[in-house]
C-alpha positions in Angstrom: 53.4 10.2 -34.4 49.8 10.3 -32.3 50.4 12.2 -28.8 49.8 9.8 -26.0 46.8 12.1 -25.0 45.2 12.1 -28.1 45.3 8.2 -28.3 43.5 8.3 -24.7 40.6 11.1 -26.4 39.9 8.4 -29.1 39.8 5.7 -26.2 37.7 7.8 -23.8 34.9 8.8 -26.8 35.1 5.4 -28.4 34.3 3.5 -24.8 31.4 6.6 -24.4 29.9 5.9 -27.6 30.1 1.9 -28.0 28.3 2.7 -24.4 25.6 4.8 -26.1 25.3 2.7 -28.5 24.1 -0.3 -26.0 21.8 2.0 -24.2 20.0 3.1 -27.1 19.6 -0.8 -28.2 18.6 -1.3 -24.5 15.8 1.5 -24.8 14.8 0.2 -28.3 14.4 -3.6 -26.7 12.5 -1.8 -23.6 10.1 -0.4 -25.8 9.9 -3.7 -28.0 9.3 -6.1 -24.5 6.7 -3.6 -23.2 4.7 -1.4 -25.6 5.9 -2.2 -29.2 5.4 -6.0 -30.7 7.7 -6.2 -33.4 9.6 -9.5 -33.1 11.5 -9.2 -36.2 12.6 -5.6 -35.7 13.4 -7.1 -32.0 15.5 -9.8 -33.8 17.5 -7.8 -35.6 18.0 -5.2 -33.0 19.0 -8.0 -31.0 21.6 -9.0 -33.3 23.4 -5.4 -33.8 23.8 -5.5 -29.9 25.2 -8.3 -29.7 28.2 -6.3 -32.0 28.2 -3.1 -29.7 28.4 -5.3 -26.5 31.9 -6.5 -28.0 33.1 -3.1 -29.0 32.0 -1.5 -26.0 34.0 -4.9 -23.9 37.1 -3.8 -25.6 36.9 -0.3 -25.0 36.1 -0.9 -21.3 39.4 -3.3 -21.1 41.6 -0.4 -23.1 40.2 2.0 -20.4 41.6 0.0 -17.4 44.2 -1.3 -18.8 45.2 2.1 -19.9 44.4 4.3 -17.0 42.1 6.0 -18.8 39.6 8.0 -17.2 36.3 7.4 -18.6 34.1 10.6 -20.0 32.2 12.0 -16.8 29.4 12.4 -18.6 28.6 8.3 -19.0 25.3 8.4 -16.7 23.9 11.2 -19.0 24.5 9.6 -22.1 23.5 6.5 -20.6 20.2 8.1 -19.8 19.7 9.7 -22.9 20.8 6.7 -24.9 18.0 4.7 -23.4 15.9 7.7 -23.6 16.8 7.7 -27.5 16.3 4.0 -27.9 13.0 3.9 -26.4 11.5 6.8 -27.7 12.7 6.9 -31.1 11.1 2.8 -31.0 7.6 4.3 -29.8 7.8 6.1 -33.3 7.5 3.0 -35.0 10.1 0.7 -37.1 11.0 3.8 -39.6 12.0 6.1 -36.6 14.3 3.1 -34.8 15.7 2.2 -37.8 16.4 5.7 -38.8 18.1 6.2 -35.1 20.4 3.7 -36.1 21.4 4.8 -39.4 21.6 8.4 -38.4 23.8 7.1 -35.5 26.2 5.3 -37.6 26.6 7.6 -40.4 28.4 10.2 -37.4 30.5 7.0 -36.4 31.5 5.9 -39.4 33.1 9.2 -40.4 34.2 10.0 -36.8 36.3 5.8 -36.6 37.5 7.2 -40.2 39.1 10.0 -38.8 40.9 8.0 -36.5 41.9 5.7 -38.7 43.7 7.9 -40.6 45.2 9.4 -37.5 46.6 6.1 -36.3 50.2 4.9 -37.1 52.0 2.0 -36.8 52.6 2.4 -33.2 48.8 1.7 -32.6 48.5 -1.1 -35.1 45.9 -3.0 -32.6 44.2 -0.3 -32.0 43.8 1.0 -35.5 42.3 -2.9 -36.6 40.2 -3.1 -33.5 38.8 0.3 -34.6 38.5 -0.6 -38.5 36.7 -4.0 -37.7 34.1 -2.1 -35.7 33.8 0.6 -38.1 32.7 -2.3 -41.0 30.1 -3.6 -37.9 28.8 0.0 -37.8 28.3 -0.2 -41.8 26.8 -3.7 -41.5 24.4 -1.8 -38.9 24.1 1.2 -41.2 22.7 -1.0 -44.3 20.7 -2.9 -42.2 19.1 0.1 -40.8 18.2 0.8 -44.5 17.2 -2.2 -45.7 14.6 -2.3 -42.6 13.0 0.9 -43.7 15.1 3.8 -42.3 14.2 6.9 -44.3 15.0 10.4 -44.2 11.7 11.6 -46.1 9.9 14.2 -45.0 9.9 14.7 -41.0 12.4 11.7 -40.8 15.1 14.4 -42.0 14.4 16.5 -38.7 14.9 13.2 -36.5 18.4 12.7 -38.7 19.8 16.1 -38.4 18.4 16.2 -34.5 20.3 12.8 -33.5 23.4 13.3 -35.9 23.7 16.8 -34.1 23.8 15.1 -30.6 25.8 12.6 -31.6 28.1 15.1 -32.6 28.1 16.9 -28.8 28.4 13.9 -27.1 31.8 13.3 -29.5 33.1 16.4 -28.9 32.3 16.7 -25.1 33.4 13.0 -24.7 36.9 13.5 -26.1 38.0 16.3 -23.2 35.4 15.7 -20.2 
């Protein structure tokens, strides 16, 4: 059986990175309304929000409900996520696209892990968490399908967002 404080790690990170997840769509339709016209890239970032906004709903009601205090770190990552969004957008469709890929290949192997770690006890919990997992794949082969690409300096972007995705995880979880 999961420890009680373990279950309120994967709440605390979960409701942090659903969070992130929203800010960096935010900074992506920032740069799309301002500096970037790109209606169908807007469309369909649009769409994958809409998604996030849900997950990142039903962490913020585990969180209360729970007693849960949220990661202290949420107005950084909220800043950076933004940040993320918006600059990686700048870059042009490839680098969004890429920022959402790289993104959900980190999420889709950290919602994995606690899936596996979830028992019966936590059966909400564990679906909640496997239905947005499969949204975070849906994202992931969008992401693709609109050009994301790891070719040449993409890979640097990749390996630069999956490594501070990674740090926000593991700092998330504890702080």
């Amino acid at each position: 059986m999961i420890s009680k404080n373990r279950i309120q790690e994967f709440i605390r990170v979960d409701h942090a990175g659903e969070r992130g997840a929203v800010k960096i769509y935010e900074g992506q339709l920032l740069a799309l309304n301002t500096l970037v016209k790109d209606e169908d890239l807007k469309k369909k970032i649009e769409e994958m929000k809409i998604h996030e906004v849900e997950h990142c709903q039903f962490f913020e009601n585990e969180i209360k409900k729970r007693k849960i205090k949220p990661t202290k770190f949420l107005p950084l990552w909220d800043l950076l996520g933004v940040g993320l969004g918006f600059g990686s957008t700048l870059l042009g469709k490839k680098a969004a696209m890429l920022c959402t890929a790289s993104v959900e290949e980190v999420i889709d192997k950290h919602y994995l892990d606690q899936i596996n770690q979830l028992g019966p006890e936590e059966k909400e919990l564990k679906k909640k968490i496997t239905k947005f997992r499969n949204d975070e794949l849906d994202h992931k082969d969008i992401a693709y399908d609109e050009g994301a690409t790891k070719k040449g300096l993409y890979s640097i972007m990749d390996k630069i967002i999956k490594a501070g995705s990674k740090i926000a995880i593991n700092i998330s979880e504890k702080i």
